[in-house]
N, C-alpha and C positions, 0 to 999 in steps of 0.2 A: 504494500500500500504506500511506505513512503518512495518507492521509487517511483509511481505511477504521479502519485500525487507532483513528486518535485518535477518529472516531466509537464505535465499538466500547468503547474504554477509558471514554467518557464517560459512554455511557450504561448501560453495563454496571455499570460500578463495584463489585469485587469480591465478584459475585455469580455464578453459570454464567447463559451463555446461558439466556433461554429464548424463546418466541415469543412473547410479550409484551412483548420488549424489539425484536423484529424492525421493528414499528411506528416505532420512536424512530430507526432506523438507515438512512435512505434511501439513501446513497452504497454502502453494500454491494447493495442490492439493484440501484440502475443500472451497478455491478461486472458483477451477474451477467448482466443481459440486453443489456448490452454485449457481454463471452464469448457468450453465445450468437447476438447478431448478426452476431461476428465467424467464428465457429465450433459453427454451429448441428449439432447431436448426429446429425441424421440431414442431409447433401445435398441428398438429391431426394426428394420427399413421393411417396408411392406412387400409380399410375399413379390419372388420373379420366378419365374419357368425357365429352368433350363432347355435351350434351344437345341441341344444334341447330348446325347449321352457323352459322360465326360468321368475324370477321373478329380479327387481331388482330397491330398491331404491322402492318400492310399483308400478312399472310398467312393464307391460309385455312385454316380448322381445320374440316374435313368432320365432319360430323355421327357420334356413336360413334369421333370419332376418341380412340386415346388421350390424352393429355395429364401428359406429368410436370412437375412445379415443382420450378425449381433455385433453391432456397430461399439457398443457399450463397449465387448468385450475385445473388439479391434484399438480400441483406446488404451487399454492397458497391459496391451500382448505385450513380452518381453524380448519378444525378436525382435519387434519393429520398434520399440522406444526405449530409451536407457532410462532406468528410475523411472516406470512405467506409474508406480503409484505416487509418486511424487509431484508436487506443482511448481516446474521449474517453467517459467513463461522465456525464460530465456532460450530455453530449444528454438522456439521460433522467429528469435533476432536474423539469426544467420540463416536461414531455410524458408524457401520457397514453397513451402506445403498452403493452400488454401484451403477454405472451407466449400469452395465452386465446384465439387465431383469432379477434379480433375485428378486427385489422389488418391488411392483407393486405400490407402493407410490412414486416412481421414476424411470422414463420411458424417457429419454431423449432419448436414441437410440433405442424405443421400446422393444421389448421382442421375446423371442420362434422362429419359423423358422422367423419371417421378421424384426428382428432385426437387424440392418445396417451394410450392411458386412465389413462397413468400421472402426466399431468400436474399432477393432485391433491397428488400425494405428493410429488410432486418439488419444487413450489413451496412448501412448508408444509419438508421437509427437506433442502434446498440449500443453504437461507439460512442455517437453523439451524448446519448440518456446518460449514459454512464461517466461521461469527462464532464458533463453537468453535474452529478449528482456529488462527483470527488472534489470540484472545483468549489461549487458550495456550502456542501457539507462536511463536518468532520463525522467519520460514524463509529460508535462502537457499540462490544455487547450489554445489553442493560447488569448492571448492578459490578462492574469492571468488571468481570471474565474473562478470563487465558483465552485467546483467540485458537492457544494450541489443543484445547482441552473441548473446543468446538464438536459437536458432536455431525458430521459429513455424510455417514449413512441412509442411502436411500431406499426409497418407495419404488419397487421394480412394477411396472407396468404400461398402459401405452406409452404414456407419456414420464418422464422421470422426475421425480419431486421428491423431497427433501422428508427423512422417515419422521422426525423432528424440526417443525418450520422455522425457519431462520427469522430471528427477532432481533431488530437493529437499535440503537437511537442517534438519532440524526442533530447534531448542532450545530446553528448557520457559523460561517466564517468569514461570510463579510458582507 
């Protein structure tokens, strides 16, 4: 948080947010697709067909079989990411991995036609919400609590949600 914040502070510089200044601020945005590596918005990418019998992983995938991707659990494989459980946002300084389906090691809004068509808006006003929300507020947990001691465990279903919901408090900063 304070690294995000002292970016934020710097390049902002007593102006609001806008998405022009989004450019200047890369630690927030490998913030947010850290979050979503670690806790991608949807689990399991809606069911696809295999288009020919195929092999995968030493198991057969029959031809029209269905097929769902546990995207969850592509986030945290230990082949593909080092400190797989970890929330290093610094992996994605130096790395060109997006959240646009062009990586198949990271699939947060899926891929190819069923790729969420919201993902336009979401990446244009995520970043934004959020460089506002740090820029104005300072936040912590109510009654001082260890941010270490945060309980991160979720709710496995369609959609991923927090087993324990996240309770902030917000105080203005300027």
């Amino acid at each position: 948080m304070m690294n995000v914040r002292g970016e934020i502070d710097t390049e902002i510089n007593k102006d609001f947010p806008k998405n022009s200044h989004l450019v200047q601020i890369p630690y927030l945005e490998a913030c947010i697709k850290e979050t979503l590596r670690l806790h991608p918005p949807a689990p399991l990418l809606l069911p696809h067909r295999a288009i020919e019998t195929c092999q995968v992983m030493n198991y057969t995938v029959p031809k029209y079989a269905q097929v769902i991707i546990n995207v969850w659990s592509i986030g945290r494989d230990p082949s593909l990411w080092d400190g797989p459980l970890k929330f290093r946002p610094e992996r994605f300084l130096t790395s060109s991995l997006d959240f646009k389906g062009n990586n198949f090691e990271f699939l947060p809004f899926s891929a190819g036609r069923r790729i969420c068509p919201g993902l336009p808006m979401a990446a244009k006003t995520v970043p934004l919400i959020l460089a506002s929300l740090i820029y104005f507020f300072d936040w912590s947990l109510p009654h001082w609590n260890d941010p270490k001691e945060l309980n991160m465990n979720e709710k496995f279903g369609v959609t991923m949600q927090m087993e324990h919901p996240l309770v902030l408090v917000p105080k203005a900063r300027k």
